[in-house]
C-alpha positions as CSV (number, residue, x, y, z in Angstrom):
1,X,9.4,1.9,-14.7
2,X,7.6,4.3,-12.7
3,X,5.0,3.0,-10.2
4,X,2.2,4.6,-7.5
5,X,0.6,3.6,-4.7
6,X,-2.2,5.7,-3.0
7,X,-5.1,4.7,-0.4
8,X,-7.3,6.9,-1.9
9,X,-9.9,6.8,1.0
10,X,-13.5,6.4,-1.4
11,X,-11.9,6.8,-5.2
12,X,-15.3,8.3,-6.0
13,X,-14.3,11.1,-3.6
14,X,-11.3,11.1,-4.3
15,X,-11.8,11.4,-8.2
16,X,-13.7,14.5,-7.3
17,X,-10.6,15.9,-5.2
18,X,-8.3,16.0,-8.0
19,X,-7.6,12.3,-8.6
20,X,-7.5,12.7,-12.2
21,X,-5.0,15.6,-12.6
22,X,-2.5,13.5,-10.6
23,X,-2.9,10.4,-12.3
24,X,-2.4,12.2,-15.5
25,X,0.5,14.0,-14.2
26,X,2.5,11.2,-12.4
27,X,2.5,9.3,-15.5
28,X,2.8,5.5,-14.0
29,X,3.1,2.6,-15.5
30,X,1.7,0.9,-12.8
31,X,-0.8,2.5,-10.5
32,X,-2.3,0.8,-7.3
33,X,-4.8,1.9,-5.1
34,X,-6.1,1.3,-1.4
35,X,-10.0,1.6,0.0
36,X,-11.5,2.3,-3.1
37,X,-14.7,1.7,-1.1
38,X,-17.1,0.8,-4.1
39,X,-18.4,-1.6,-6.0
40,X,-18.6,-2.8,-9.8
41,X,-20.5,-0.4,-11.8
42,X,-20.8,2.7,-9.0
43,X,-17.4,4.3,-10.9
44,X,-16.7,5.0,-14.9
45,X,-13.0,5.6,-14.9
46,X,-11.8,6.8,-18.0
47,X,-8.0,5.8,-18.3
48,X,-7.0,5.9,-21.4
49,X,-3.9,3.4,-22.1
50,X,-4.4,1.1,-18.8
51,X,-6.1,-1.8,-18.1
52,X,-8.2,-1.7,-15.1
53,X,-8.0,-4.8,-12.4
54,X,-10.5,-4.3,-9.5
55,X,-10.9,-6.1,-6.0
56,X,-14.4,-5.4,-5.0
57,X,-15.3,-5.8,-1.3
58,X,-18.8,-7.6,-0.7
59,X,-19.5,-5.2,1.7
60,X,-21.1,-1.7,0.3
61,X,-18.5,1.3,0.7
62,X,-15.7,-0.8,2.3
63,X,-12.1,-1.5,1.7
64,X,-11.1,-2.9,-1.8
65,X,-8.7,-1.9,-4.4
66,X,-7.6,-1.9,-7.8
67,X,-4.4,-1.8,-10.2
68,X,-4.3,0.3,-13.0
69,X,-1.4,-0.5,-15.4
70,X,0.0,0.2,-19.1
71,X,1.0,-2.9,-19.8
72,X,-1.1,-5.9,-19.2
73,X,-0.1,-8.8,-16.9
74,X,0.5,-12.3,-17.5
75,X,-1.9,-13.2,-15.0
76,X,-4.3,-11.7,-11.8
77,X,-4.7,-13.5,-8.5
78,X,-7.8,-12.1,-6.3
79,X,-6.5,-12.4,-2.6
80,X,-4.6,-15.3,-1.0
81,X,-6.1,-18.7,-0.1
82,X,-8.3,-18.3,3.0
83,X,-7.6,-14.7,4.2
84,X,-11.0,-13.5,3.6
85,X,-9.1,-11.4,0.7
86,X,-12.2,-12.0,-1.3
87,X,-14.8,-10.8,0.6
88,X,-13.2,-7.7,1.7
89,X,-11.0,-7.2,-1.3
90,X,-7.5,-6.4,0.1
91,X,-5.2,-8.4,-1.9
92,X,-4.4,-8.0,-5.8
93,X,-1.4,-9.7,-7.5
94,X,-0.2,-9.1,-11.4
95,X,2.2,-10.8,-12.7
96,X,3.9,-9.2,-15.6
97,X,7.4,-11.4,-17.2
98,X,10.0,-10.5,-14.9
99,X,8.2,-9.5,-11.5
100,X,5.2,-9.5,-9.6
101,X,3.1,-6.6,-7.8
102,X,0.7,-7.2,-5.3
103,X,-1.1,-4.4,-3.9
104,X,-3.0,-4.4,-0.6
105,X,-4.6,-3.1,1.6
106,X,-3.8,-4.7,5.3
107,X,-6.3,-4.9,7.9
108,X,-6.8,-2.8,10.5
109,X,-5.8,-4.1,14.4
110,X,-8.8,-1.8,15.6
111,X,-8.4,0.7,18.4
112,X,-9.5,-2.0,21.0
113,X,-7.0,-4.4,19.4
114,X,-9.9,-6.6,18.9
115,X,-8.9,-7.6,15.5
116,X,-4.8,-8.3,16.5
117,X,-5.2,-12.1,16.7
118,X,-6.7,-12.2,12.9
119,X,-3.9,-9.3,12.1
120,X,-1.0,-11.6,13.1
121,X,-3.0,-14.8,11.3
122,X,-2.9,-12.4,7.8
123,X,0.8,-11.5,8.6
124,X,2.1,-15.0,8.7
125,X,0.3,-16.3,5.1
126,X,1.2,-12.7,3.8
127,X,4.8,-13.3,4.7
128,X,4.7,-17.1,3.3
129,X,2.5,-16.0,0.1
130,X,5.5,-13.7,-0.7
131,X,7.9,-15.7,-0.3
132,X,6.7,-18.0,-2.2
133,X,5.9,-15.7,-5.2
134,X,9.9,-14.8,-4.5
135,X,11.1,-17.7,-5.5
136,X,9.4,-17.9,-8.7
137,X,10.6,-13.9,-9.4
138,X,11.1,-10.6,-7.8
139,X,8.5,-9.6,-5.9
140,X,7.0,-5.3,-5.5
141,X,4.9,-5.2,-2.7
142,X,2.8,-2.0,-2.3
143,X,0.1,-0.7,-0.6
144,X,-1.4,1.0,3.0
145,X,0.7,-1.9,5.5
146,X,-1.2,-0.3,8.5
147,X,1.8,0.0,10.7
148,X,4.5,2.2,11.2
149,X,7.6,0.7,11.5
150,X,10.0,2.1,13.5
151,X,9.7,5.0,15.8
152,X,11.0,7.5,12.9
153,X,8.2,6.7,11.3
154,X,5.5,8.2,13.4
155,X,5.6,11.7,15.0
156,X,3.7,11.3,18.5
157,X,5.6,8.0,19.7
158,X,5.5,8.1,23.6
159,X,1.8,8.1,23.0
160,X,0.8,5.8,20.7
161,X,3.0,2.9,21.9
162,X,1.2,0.3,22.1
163,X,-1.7,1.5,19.6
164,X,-3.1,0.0,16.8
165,X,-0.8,0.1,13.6
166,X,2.3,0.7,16.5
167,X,2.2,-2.5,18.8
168,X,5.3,-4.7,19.0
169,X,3.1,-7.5,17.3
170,X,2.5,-5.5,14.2
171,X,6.2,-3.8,14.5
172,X,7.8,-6.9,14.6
173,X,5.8,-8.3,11.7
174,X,7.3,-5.8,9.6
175,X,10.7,-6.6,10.9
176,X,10.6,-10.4,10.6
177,X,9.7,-9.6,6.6
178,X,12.5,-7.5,6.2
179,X,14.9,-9.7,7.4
180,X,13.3,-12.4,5.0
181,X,14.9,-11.0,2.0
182,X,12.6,-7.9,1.5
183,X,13.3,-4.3,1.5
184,X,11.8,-1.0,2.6
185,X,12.4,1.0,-1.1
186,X,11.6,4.9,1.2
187,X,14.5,3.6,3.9
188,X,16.8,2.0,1.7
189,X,17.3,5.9,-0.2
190,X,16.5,7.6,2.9
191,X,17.6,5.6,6.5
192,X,17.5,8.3,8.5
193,X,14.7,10.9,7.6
194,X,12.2,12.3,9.6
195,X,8.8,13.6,9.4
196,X,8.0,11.3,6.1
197,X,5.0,10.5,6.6
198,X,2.0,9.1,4.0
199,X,-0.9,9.3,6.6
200,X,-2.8,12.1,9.0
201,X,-5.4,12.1,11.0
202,X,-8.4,14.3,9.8
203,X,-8.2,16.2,12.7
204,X,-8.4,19.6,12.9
205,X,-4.7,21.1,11.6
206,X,-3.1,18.0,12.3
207,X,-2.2,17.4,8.3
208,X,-0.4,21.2,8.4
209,X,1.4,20.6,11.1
210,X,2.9,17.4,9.9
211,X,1.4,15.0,12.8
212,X,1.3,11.6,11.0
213,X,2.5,8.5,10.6
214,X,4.0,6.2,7.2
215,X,2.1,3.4,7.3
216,X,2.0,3.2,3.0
217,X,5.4,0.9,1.5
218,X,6.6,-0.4,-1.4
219,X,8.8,-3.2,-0.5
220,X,10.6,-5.2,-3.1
221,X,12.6,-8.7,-3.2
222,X,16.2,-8.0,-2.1
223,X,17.8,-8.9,-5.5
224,X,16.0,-5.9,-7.0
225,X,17.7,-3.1,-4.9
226,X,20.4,-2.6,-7.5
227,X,17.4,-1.4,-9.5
228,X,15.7,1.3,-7.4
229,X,16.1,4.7,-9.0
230,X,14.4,6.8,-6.4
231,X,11.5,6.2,-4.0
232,X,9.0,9.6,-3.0
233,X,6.4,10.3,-0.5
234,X,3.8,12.8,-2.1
235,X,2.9,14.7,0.9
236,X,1.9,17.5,-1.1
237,X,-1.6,15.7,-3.1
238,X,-4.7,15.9,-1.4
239,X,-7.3,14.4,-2.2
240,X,-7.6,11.9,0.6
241,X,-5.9,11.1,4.4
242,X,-3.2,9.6,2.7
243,X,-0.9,10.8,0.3
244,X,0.4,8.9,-2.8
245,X,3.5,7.3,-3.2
246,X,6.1,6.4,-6.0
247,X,9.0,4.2,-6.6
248,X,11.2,4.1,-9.7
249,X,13.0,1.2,-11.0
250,X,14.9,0.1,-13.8
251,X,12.8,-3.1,-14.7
């Protein structure tokens, strides 16, 4: 089973940047995108052979996002009790017989960190919703995390230590979930690689000279690790200021 993830930064740009041809070429069976920054009826996406499940922000041209998959789920969950999922649509769950994806889209800390205290409030019912989904089945957890993990995952660490999407808050929020029976498919295949990143500022060159940062995962319920086939970053797709995503597993 082959699946994507991609913040797509506005699909309707996005769509108009070559979206399409890379949905058609990747071939997933299970396709999830970030920030799809529209609302119901402002898109007509023709996929033929998937069903289309969208989280609509309330806001106009903010966050939200979507799962696009050949075979249809069991059942769809919009957000995650009282995480304000709804009205900014971040958080989309399928279940499908023998696993759950949820696909999200994790808030931003802000560049003032004025938005860390309700950052750390989403990570702890994040971590507790997963788990909890985990002990019903395996759990895939996708989507733009907002953080990069560990200093191999960011190219300019001296300064942005301390910054949003690198404190030790958000660091160690990523850590504690890992070490709750979760794993890190890119990592897992490749522990020690450097410059993989999935994000770039749009900056002025910065994308061609590889300054970024991976802040896009899939992550997947421990048990499911002798299943991974390969996991990719596709730094190569434009398109938007991320790049898409893919993990393959025998399901």
């Amino acid at each position: 089973m082959k699946l994507v993830s991609w913040n797509v930064n506005g699909l309707r740009a996005c769509v108009k940047k070559g979206f399409s041809a890379y949905f058609e070429k990747i071939d997933a069976d299970i396709f999830s995108v970030q920030e799809i920054k529209l609302q119901e009826g402002q898109i007509d996406l023709k996929l033929e052979g998937y069903y289309q499940y969208w989280n609509y922000a309330v806001k106009k041209g903010y966050s939200g996002t979507a799962i696009f998959t050949k075979e249809k789920p069991l059942a769809v969950k919009y957000g995650v009790g009282n995480l304000d999922a709804e009205e900014e649509g971040r958080i989309l769950t399928l279940e499908f017989p023998a696993f759950y994806v949820v696909n999200v889209y994790t808030p931003n800390a802000q560049r003032d960190l004025a938005r860390l205290p309700f950052r750390l409030e989403w990570e702890a019912r994040m971590h507790a919703y997963l788990k909890d989904l985990d002990s019903v089945k395996p759990v895939i957890y996708c989507g733009d995390l907002n953080v990069a993990h560990e200093e191999i995952d960011i190219r300019n660490v001296k300064s942005n230590i301390g910054n949003s999407g690198f404190t030790a808050e958000e660091r160690g929020e990523m850590t504690s979930l890992l070490k709750e029976g979760f794993v890190d498919t890119f990592r897992y295949f490749y522990p020690s690689l450097e410059g993989a990143f999935t994000w770039w500022s749009y900056m002025n060159t910065v994308r061609a000279r590889n300054i970024g940062w991976r802040i896009d995962y899939f992550i997947v319920s421990e048990r499911l690790v002798p299943q991974l086939e390969r996991a990719e970053i596709h730094a190569e797709v434009m398109g938007s200021d991320h790049c898409p995503i893919l993990l393959e597993i025998t399901l």
